[in-house]
Structures are given as structure tokens and as C-alpha cells.
C-alpha positions as CSV (number, residue, x, y, z in Angstrom):
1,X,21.6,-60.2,33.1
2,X,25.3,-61.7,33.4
3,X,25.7,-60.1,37.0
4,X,22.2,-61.3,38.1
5,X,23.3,-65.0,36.8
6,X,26.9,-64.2,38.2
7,X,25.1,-63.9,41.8
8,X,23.5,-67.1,41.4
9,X,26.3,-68.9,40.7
10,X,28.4,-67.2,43.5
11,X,25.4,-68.1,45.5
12,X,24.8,-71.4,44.6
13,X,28.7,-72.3,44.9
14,X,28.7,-70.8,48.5
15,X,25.8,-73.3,49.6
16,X,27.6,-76.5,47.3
17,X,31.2,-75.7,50.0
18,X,29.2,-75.1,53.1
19,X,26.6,-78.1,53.1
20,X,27.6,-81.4,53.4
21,X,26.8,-84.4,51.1
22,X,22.8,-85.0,51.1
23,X,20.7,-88.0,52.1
24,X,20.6,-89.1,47.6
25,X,23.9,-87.6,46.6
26,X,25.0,-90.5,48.0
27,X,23.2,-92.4,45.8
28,X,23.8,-90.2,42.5
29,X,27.2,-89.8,42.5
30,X,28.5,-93.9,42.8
31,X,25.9,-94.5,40.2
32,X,27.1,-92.0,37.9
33,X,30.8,-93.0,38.3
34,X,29.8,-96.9,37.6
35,X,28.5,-95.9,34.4
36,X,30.6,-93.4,33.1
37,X,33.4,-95.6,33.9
38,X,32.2,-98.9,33.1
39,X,29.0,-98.8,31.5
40,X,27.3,-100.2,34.5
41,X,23.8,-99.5,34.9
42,X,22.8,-101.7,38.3
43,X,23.3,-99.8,40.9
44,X,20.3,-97.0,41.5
45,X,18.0,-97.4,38.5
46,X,15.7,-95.3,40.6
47,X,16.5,-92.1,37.9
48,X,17.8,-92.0,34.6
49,X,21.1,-92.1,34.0
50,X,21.9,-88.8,32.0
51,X,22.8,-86.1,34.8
52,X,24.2,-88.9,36.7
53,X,26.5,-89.5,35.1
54,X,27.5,-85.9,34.0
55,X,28.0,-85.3,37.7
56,X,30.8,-88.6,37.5
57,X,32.9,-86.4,34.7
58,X,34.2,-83.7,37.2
59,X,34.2,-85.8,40.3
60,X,36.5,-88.7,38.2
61,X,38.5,-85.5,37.3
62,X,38.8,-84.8,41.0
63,X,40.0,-88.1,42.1
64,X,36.7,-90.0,42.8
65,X,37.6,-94.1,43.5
66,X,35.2,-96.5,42.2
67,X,33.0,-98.7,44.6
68,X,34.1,-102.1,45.6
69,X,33.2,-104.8,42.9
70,X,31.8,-106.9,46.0
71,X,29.6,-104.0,46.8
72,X,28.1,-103.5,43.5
73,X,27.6,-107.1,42.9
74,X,25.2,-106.5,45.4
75,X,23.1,-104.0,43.5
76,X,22.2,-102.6,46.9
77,X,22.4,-98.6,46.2
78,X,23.6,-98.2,49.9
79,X,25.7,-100.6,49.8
80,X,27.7,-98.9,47.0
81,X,26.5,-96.2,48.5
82,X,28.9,-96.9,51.6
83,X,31.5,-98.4,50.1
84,X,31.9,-95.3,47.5
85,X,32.3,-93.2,50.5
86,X,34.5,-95.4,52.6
87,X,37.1,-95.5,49.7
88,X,36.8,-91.6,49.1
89,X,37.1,-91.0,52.3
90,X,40.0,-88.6,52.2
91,X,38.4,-87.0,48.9
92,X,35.4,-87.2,49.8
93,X,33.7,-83.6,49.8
94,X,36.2,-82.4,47.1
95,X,34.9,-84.9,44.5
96,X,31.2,-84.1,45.9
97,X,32.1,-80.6,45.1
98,X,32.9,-81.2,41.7
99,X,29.8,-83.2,40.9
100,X,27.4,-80.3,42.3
101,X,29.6,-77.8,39.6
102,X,27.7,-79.2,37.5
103,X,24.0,-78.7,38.8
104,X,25.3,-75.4,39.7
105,X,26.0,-74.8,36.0
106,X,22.8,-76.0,34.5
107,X,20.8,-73.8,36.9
108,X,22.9,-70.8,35.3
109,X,21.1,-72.3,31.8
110,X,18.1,-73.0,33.5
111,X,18.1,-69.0,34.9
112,X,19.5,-67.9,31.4
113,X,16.4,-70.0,29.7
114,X,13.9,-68.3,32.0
115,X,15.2,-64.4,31.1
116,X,14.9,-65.5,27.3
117,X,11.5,-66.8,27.4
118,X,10.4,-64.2,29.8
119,X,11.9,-61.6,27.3
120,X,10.4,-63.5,24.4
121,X,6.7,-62.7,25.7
122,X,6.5,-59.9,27.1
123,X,9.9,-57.6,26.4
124,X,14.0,-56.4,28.2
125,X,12.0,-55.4,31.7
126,X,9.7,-59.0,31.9
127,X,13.1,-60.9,31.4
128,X,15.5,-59.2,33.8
129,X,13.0,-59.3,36.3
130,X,11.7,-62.9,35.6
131,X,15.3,-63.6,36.1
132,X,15.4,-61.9,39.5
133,X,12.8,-63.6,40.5
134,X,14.7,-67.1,39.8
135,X,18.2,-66.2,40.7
136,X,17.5,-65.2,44.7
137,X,14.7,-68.0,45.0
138,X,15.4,-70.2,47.8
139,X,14.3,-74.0,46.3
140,X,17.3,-72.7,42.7
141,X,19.9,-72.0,45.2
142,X,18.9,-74.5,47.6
143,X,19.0,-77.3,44.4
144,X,21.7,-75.8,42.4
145,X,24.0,-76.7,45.1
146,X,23.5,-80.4,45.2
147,X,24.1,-83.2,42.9
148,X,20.5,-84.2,42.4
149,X,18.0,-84.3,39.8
150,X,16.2,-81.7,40.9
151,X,17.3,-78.6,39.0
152,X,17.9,-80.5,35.9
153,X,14.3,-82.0,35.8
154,X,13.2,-78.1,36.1
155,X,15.5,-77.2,33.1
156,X,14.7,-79.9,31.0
157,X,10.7,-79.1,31.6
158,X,11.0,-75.3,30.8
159,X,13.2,-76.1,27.3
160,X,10.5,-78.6,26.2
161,X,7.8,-76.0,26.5
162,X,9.7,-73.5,25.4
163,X,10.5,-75.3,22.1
164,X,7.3,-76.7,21.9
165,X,5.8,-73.0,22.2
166,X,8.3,-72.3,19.5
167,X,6.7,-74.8,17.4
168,X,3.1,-74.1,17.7
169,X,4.2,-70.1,16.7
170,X,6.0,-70.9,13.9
171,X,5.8,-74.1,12.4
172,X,9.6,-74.3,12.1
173,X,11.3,-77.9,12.3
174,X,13.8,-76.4,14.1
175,X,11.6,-75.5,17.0
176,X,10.8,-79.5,17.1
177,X,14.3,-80.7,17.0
178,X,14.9,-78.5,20.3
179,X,11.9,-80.2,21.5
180,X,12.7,-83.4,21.1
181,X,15.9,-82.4,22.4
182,X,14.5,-81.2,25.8
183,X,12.2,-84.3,25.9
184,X,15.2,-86.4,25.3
185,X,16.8,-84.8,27.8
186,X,14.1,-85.2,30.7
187,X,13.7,-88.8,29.7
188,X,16.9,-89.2,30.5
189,X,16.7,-87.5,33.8
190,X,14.0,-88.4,35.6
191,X,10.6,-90.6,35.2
192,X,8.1,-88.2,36.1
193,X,9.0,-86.1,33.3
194,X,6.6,-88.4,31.5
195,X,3.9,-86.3,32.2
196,X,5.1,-83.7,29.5
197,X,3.0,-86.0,26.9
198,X,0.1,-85.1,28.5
199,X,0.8,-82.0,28.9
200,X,2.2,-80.8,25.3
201,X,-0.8,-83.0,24.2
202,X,-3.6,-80.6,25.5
203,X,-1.7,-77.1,24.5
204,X,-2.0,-78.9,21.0
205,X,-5.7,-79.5,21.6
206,X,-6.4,-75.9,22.7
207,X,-4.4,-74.4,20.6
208,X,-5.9,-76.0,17.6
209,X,-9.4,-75.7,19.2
210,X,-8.6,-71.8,19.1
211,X,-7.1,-71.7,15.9
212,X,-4.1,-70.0,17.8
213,X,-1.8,-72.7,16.1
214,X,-0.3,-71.6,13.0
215,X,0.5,-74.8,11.1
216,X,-1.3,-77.1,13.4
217,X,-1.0,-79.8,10.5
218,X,2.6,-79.8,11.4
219,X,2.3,-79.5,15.0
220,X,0.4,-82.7,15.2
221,X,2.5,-84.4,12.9
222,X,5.8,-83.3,15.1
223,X,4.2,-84.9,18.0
224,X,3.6,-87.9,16.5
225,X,7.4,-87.8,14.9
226,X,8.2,-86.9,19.0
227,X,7.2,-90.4,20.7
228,X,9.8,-92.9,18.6
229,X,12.6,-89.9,18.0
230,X,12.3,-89.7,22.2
231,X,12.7,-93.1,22.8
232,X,15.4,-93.4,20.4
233,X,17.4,-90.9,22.6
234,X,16.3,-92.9,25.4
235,X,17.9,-95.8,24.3
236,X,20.8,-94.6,22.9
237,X,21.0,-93.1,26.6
238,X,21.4,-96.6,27.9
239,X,24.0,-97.6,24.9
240,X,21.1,-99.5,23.9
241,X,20.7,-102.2,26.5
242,X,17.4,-103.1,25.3
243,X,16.5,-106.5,25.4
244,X,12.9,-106.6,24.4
245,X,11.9,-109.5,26.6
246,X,8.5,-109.8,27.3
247,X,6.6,-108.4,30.3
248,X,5.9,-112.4,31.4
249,X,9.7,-112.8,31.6
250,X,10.2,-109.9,34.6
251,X,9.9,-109.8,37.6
252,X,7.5,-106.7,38.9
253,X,7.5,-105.2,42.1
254,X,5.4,-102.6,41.9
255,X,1.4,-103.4,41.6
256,X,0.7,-101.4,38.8
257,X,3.2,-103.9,36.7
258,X,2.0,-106.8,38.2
259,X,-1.0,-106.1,36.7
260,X,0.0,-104.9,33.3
261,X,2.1,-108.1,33.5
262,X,-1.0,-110.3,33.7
263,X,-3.3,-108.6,31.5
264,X,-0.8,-108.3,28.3
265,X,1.9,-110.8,29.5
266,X,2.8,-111.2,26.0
267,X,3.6,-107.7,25.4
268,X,7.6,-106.5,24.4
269,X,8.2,-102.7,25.6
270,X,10.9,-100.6,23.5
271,X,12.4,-99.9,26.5
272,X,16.2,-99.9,28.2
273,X,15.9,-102.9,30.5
274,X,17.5,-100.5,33.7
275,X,14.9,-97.8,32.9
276,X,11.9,-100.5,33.1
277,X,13.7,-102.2,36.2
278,X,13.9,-98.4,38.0
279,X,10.1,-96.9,36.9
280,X,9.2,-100.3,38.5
281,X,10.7,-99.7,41.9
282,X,9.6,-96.4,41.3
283,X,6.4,-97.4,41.0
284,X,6.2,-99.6,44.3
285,X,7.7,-96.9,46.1
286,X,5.1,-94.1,45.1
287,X,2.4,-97.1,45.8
288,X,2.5,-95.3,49.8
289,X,3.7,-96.2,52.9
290,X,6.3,-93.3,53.0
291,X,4.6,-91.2,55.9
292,X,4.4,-87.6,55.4
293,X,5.0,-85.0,58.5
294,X,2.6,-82.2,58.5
295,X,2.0,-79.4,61.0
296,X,3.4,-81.6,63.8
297,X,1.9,-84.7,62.8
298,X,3.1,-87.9,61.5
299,X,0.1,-89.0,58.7
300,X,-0.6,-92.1,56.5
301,X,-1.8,-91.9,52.7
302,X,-2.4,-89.2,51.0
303,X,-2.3,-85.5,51.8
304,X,-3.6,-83.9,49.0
305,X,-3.3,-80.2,50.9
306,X,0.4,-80.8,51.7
307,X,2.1,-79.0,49.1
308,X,0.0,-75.8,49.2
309,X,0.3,-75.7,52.4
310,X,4.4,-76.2,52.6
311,X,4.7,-73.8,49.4
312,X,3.2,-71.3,51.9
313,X,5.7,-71.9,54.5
314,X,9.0,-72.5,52.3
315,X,8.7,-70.5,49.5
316,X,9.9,-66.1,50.6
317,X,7.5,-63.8,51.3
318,X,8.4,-61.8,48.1
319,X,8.2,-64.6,46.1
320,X,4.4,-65.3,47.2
321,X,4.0,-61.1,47.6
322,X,4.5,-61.7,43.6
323,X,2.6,-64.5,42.8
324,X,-0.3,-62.3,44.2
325,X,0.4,-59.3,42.6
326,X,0.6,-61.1,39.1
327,X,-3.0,-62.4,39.6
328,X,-4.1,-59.0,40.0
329,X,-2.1,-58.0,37.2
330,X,-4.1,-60.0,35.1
331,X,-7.1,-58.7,36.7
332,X,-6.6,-54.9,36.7
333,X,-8.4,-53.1,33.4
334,X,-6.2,-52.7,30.1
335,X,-3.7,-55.4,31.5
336,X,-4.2,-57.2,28.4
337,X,-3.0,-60.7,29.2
338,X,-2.0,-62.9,26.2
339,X,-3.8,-65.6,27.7
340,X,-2.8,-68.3,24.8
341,X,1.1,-67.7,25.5
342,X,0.9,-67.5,28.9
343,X,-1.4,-71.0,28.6
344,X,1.9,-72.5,27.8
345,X,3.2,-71.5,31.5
346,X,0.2,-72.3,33.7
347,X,-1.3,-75.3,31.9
348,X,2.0,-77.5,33.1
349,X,2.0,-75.6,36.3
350,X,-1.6,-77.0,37.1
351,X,-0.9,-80.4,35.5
352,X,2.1,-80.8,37.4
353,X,0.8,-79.3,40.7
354,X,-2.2,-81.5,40.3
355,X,-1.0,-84.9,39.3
356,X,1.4,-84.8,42.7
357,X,-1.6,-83.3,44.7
358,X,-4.4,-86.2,43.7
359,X,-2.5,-89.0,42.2
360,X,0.5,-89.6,44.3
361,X,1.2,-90.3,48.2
362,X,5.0,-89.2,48.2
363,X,4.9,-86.0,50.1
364,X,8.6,-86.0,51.3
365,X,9.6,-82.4,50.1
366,X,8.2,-79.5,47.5
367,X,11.7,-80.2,45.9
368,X,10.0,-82.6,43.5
369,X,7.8,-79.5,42.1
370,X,10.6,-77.8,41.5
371,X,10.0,-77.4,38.0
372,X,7.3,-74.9,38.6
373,X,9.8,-72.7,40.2
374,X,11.6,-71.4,36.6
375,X,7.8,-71.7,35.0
376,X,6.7,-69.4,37.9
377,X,9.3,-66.9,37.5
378,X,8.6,-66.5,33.6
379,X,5.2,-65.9,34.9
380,X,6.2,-63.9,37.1
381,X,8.0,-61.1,34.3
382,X,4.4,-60.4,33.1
383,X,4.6,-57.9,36.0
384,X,6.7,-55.9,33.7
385,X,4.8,-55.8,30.3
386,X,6.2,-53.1,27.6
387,X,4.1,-50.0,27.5
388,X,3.2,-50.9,23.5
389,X,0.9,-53.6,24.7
390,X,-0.8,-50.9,27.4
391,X,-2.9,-48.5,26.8
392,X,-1.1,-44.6,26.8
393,X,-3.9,-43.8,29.5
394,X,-3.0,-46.8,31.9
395,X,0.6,-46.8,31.8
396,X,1.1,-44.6,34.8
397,X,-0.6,-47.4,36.7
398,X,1.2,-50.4,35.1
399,X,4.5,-48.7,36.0
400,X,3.1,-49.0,39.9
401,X,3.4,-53.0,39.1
402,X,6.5,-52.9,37.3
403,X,7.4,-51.0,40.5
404,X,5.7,-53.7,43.1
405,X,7.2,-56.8,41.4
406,X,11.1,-55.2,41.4
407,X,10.5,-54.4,44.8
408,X,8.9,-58.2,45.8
409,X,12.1,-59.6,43.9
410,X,14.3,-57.5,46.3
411,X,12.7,-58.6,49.8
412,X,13.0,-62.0,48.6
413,X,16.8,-61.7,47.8
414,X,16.8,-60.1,51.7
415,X,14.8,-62.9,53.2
416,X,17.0,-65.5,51.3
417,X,20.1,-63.6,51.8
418,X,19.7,-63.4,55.5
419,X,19.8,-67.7,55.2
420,X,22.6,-68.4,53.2
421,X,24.1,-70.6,53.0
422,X,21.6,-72.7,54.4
423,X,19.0,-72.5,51.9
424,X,18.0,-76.0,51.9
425,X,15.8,-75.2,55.4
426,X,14.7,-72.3,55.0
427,X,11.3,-71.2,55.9
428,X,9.8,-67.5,55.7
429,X,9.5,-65.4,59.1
430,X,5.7,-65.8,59.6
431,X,6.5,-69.6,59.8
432,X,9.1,-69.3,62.2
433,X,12.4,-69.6,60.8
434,X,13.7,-73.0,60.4
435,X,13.1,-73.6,64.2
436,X,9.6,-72.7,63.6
437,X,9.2,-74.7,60.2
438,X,10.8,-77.7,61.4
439,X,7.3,-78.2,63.0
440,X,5.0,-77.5,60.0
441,X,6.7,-79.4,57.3
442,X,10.0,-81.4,57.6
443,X,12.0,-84.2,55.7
444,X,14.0,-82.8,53.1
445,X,12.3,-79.6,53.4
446,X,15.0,-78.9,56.7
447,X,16.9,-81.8,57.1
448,X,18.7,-83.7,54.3
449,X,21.8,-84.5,56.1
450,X,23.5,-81.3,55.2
451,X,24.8,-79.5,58.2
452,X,26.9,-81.8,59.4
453,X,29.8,-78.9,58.3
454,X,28.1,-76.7,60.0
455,X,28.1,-78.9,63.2
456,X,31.9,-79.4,62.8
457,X,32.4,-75.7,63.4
458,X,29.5,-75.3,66.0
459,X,31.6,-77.6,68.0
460,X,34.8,-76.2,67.3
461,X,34.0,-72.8,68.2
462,X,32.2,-74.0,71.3
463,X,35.4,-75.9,72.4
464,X,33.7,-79.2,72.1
465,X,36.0,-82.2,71.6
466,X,32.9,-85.1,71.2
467,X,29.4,-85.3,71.0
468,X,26.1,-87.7,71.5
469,X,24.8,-87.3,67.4
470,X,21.5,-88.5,66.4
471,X,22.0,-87.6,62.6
472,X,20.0,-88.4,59.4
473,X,21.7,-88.9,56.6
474,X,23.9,-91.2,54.5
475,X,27.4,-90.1,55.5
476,X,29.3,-91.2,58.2
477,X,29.9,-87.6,60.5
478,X,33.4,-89.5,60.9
479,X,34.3,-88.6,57.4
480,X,34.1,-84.4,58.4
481,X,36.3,-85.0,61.2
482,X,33.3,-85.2,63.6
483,X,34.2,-87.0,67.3
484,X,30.7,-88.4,67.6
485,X,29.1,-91.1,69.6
486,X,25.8,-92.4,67.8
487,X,23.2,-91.8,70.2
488,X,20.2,-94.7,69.7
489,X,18.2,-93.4,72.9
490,X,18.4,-94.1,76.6
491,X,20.5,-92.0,78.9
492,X,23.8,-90.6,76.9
493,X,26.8,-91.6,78.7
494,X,29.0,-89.1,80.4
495,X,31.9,-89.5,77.9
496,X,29.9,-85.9,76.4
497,X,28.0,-83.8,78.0
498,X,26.7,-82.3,74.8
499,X,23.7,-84.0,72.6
500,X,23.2,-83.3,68.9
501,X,20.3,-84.5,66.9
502,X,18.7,-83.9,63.4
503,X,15.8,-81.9,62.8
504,X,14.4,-84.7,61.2
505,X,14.6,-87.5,64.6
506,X,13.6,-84.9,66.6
507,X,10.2,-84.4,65.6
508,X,9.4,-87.8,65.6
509,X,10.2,-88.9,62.1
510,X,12.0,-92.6,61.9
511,X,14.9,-93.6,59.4
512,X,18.1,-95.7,59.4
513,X,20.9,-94.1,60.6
514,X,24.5,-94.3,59.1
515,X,27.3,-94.8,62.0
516,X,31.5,-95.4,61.3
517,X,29.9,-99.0,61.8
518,X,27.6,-98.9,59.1
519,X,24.2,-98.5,58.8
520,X,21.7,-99.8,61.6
521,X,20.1,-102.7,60.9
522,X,16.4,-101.5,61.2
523,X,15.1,-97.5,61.5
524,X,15.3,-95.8,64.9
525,X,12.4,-94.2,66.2
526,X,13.1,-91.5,68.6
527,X,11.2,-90.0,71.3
528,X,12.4,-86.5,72.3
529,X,9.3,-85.0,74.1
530,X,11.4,-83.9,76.9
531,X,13.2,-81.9,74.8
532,X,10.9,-80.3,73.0
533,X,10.3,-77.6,75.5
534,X,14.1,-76.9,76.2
535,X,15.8,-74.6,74.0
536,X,19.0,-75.6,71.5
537,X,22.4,-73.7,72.3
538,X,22.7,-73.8,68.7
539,X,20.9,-75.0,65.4
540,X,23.7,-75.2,62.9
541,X,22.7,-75.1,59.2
542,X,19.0,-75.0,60.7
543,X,18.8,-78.6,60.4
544,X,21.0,-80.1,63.2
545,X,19.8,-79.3,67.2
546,X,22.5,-79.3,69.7
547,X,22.1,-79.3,73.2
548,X,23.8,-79.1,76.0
549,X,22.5,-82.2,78.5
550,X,23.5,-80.6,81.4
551,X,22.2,-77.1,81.1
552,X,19.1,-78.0,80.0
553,X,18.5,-80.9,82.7
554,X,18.4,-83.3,80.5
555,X,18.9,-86.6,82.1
556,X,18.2,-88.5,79.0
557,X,15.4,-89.0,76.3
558,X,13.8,-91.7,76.1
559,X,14.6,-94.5,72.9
């Protein structure tokens, strides 16, 4: 167990040095130093404040300047954004570093947390290899290297059912304070984590409906108990700042609070005043608009197929080899399935799944399922049940899966292996690599603004002293050392003959791009036909295309 978690860290470190600062880190990190350092809330209310600002400890350790007042007067999260990179400009990586220690180290606990429960239900073998199975995935190295929310939200998830399994079990208070703790935590984190109340709320219901609940008495009780003790975390969370104004006295912009804001404009919410101000904006943005890029098309509103489809192209062929085999685990004679315990796995897997396929428009990346990664992989150590629970005449044949799934967990370490550190884009063979997969899904699936380190050296080792970069992302290429000239379309002047453009502009997709100058006043939308036929010299950290203009005959794509 320690040198399968020792490899993930090693791992997961290797990617947090090689990639460069993402498209949100940018965002994360000045937020979290404002408030651990002043208590200021304004700036990116988009997530909870909790991981952000244990991501500002280490990087204030490390040297990490505040942003200018004047910028976060603005409450503009790229404006601090910018100015929190401008004024770390010579620390700037190190004290990005520091922050993504941290993600690195709660995806050691969210890997140690998937071994125990895996071990918990179904013995040693189901936990070592449930922990294979997470340690070598590509989305927990890809998101343990990054100072997002991402792993944490999949940490906090698996603890809350966990405990909450705990609790239905035994009964035992203790079980509920380390629920509450987890559902403290995830409130904290992130605002989709709501959807744990529904989800703890209809294990209860089955589980009393079976009579598979041993004190269910209690169990309804402790969820009761677990609605004011969570918001009392929550609040504490944001040092109280509660001011209990009522809804008529805000100013929504989201519709779903423009309504509630009419119907009950009298009504007073318990909530932290920055955590209402945030789900709102959350709320407008998940409202649509954001356009999602599917097997080489730009489409509007929802895609309700997207995420199976891009789990089929991101997720390592051993990976979905095993999510196979378990099904037919459960479906082979004498298995024995302990379907109430495992309900606790694939009831939030479907919930969760389902609530992003049918009720939300936001498909920018399977990064925001990531929680079902760890649930998966607990799943996932039923391939290795102890031979008590078989029957003596099957266990030759159950071996043969035991067999199957350690073998599944070693082509994926291969597959993902072969990437590093790069894991961010990765896609598996049959989709073509991240050349190939750039075309089937895209966004932050390939291109978060991370390879700009792996540009540097591209050009280094080519010899290259300046390049035409079209990059996505919210760091200045300046800041690595990069000679760039920011290429907005048209003809690229002669002062480089080489032309380097992210993933992301190059298949069409539109966004404001960050220059030494700042940030462009509107998004640039990109038309790079011509080039789609011509091949890269390079494609360094599988997210940045570089050309060169006159080997490939390029005369200039048009804006």
C-alpha cells in the first residue's frame, strides 16, 4: 500500500513541475492568499473558500506577494488574477508549486481512503487492488497536480459516504461526526457537492425500506442533526460573515434567484453572504451559453451523451477493460454481490452521472465527475473478493478475475505511464493519442494552458529564439521565459518563421487570450482550416501545436 501511494505521489509531483499554471489556478490561488491573509472573501466567490485557501499556506510560505489593493477593489477575478501574477512574476511557478503540494497530498488521502473502504468490503486483495486502480488513473494524476478543486471535491464525496455507510452499519455517533465532517468539508469546497443530500437521503430510504439499516431510528435522526451542524461549519468557514438580509435586498444574476427572489422576497437564508453571491454566479453560468466541442463540432445547449462519450475516449483502456470485467463479475454464478454495500458506491455514481448528463449544460471537461473516479475504483476491488464469500467449487474461476482485474490495473499504469507527465491530455490509443482526441473532445480535457513548459524546451531544443503563439490560458508565456509574438490571425510577420497555437484555438474553439499586454479585450476566434491537413513538427505537452510556417507552406491562416 505505502509504495503504491509512494508512486502516486512521485507521479503526481512529476506532472505539478512539468505543467505550467492552468487556465483556474489562476483564479484559486490570489483568492486563497486574499483570504488567508486578510480575511477577504471578494475576489472568486465562484467555489468555496476551504481548499483555497489551504493552497495560500504553502505558497505564502514560498514567497507568494499579494494582489494590488486597486485590483481587488475591483472584484474582477482576472483582474487579481493578473495582477497576482505580474507581482509574482519572478516566483511565480515556485509558489504555484507549493499550492498544488497540497492537492497532491490530499489525493495520497483520497487514494489511502479508497484502499480502506475497498478493504472494508470486500478484504487485503479488493483494497490493494482498488488502490491500483486509483493511483495510475489518468484524471488522479492529471488533478493531483494542480491547485484546483477537483481532487478535493472527489475526497470530500468518498469520506461522506464512507462515514455515512459507517453509520447505517452500526449506529455509532462516531460514524456521523465523520460525516458531518466530510459534508462540512465539501460545503466548503465546492457547490455541487450539494447533491450529497439527495443522495445520502435515498440510501436512507432503501436501506430502511430493506430493513438493511440497523438503527434506522438513529440514522434518520443523524440526518436531520446533519443539515444545521453542516451549515454551522459552513459558516464558521466564512468567519461568519452572515448577514441574513433578505432575498429582496440582493441583487441576483442568475434566473433561478430572480425567481426565488420574487416568489419569497421576504425570505432570510442562513447563509455566508460570499457563498450566496458565488452559487449565484454559479447559477447564471451553468444557465448555458458555454458551447461544448464534441467530435469536431462546436454545439449549443445541452449534450446529454457528452460525458459517456468523452469517458470512452479519456479514461485508459485498462481502466474501462475493468469497469467491464466487474459487470460481469457481478453476473458470473456464485459471485455473490453484496448488493446493499455496494448500493452505497453506485447510487452516487448514477446520481452524480445523471444530474450532469440531464440537468446541466456545462460540458467543458469530465474533470467535474471526477468524484466517480475514487467511487469507481472501490468498485472496482470487488474484482478481488476473499474466497470465504465464494463458493470452494468456484474459486478456481474467481481467481481468473482476481487475475484479469491485476492485469487491467497494469495496462492502465502502461498506457498512462507512456504519457507522463502530460496527463492532463491524454486520450487512449483507439482515440488517437492527444493528436487524435483533440478532435473528439477538447477544452480542458487537452488544453488548460499547461504546456507552455513544455513549449519553452520544444523551442530551446529546436534552436528557436521567438515564436508566433496563439495560447489559451491565463498566464502570460512571458513569465516562462517564452520570446513570443501573440498571433491574433492574418499573415504572421517574418520576425519568426515558426507558429505555435493551442489545442484549444485550433479546433475552432474561441476564448480571450492573455498577452504581456494583458488580456484582449473581446475573445478571438480563429480559423485554422489550412492547417488542419499539415502536420505539427511538434505537439509539446499534447496541448500546444507548433509549426513551422515555412515547411509546411503556410502563408498565413486566416483571423
Amino acid at each position: 500500500m505505502a509504495l503504491l501511494l509512494g508512486l502516486h505521489l512521485v507521479l503526481a509531483l512529476w506532472g505539478a513541475l512539468r505543467n505550467s499554471v492552468t487556465f483556474d489556478e489562476n483564479f484559486h490561488l490570489p483568492s486563497g492568499v486574499l483570504i488567508a491573509a486578510r480575511g477577504d472573501f471578494r475576489i472568486s466567490p465562484f467555489n468555496p473558500p476551504l481548499v483555497k485557501t489551504l493552497f495560500a499556506l504553502p505558497a505564502l510560505a514560498a514567497g507568494a506577494r499579494l494582489p494590488d489593493p486597486a485590483a481587488v477593489d475591483t472584484q474582477d477575478q482576472w483582474v487579481a488574477g493578473e495582477s497576482f501574477m505580474r507581482r509574482n512574476a519572478d516566483r511565480y511557478h515556485r509558489v504555484f508549486f507549493a499550492a498544488r503540494c497540497v492537492v497532491a497530498l490530499i489525493s495520497l488521502a483520497t487514494g489511502f481512503l479508497v484502499w480502506k473502504y475497498a478493504r472494508r468490503l470486500q478484504g487485503r486483495a479488493a483494497g490493494l487492488l482498488a488502490l491500483a486502480f486509483y493511483v495510475t488513473a489518468a484524471e488522479s494524476l492529471a488533478h493531483a497536480g494542480v491547485a484546483t478543486m477537483d481532487v478535493a471535491t472527489g475526497f470530500g464525496m468518498l469520506a461522506a459516504v464512507y462515514a455515512f455507510w459507517g453509520f447505517c452499519r452500526s449506529g455509532r455517533w462516531t460514524w456521523w461526526l465523520k460525516a458531518v465532517l466530510a459534508l462540512g468539508f465539501c460545503a466548503l469546497t465546492r457547490f455541487n457537492t450539494a447533491i450529497l443530500g439527495p443522495i445520502l437521503l435515498l440510501l436512507a430510504v432503501l436501506g430502511t425500506a430493506l430493513s438493511r439499516i440497523r438503527r434506522p431510528a438513529r440514522v434518520w435522526l443523524g440526518l436531520l442533526l446533519a443539515v444545521p451542524a453542516t451549515l454551522v461549519i459552513l459558516d464558521l468557514g466564512y468567519l461568519a460573515h452572515v448577514s441574513f438580509r433578505p432575498l429582496s435586498a440582493w441583487q441576483f444574476a442568475s434566473p433561478s434567484f430572480q425567481h426565488l427572489q420574487q416568489r419569497v422576497p421576504w425570505l432570510r437564508l442562513p447563509l455566508p453572504d460570499a457563498y450566496l453571491f458565488g452559487l449565484d454566479i454559479q447559477a447564471r453560468e451553468g444557465a448555458g451559453g458555454t458551447p461544448t466541442y464534441l467530435l469536431h463540432q462546436v454545439r449549443s445547449g445541452r449534450v446529454w451523451y457528452y460525458l459517456p462519450l468523452a469517458f470512452l475516449f479519456k479514461w485508459p483502456l485498462g481502466f474501462l477493460g475493468a469497469l467491464a470485467a466487474r459487470f460481469g463479475r457481478d453476473l458470473f454464478p456464485g459471485a455473490r454481490p453484496r448488493r446493499w454495500h455496494e448500493a452505497f458506491l453506485l447510487v452516487p455514481i448514477a446520481m452524480i452521472l445523471g444530474s450532469a448528463m440531464f440537468l446541466f449544460t456545462l460540458n467543458i471537461g469530465i474533470r467535474y465527475m471526477f468524484p466517480l473516479v475514487p467511487l469507481l475504483c472501490v468498485w472496482l476491488g470487488g474484482l478481488a473478493p476473499p474466497p470465504s464469500r465464494v463458493p470452494a467449487a468456484l474459486r478456481g474461476r474467481v481467481r481468473r478475475w482476481v487475475v484479469a482485474g491485476t492485469l487491467l490495473a497494469t495496462l492502465q499504469a502502461i498506457e498512462v505511464g507512456a504519457h507522463a507527465p502530460w496527463y492532463l491530455s491524454f486520450f487512449n490509443w483507439p482515440s488517437g493519442g492527444s493528436s487524435g482526441g483533440q478532435w473528439l473532445v477538447n477544452d480542458s480535457n487537452v488544453d488548460w494552458g499547461q504546456g507552455l513548459i513544455a513549449l519553452k524546451d520544444e523551442l530551446a531544443r529546436r534552436g528557436i529564439q521567438r515564436v508566433h503563439l496563439a495560447y489559451h490560458g491565463t498566464t502570460d508565456p512571458a513569465i516562462y521565459g517564452i520570446d513570443y509574438l501573440p498571433y491574433r490571425g492574418g499573415t504572421p510577420s517574418r520576425d519568426s518563421d515558426w507558429l505555435a497555437i493551442s489545442s484549444y484555438y485550433y479546433v475552432g474553439l474561441w476564448q480571450r487570450m492573455t498577452t504581456t499586454s494583458g488580456r484582449t479585450a473581446g475573445p478571438i476566434r480563429f480559423d485554422f482550416q489550412r492547417l488542419w491537413g499539415a502536420r505539427p513538427v511538434a505537439m509539446p505537452a499534447g496541448c500546444i501545436l507548433l509549426f513551422s510556417i515555412d515547411r509546411s507552406g503556410v502563408t498565413g491562416p486566416p483571423s
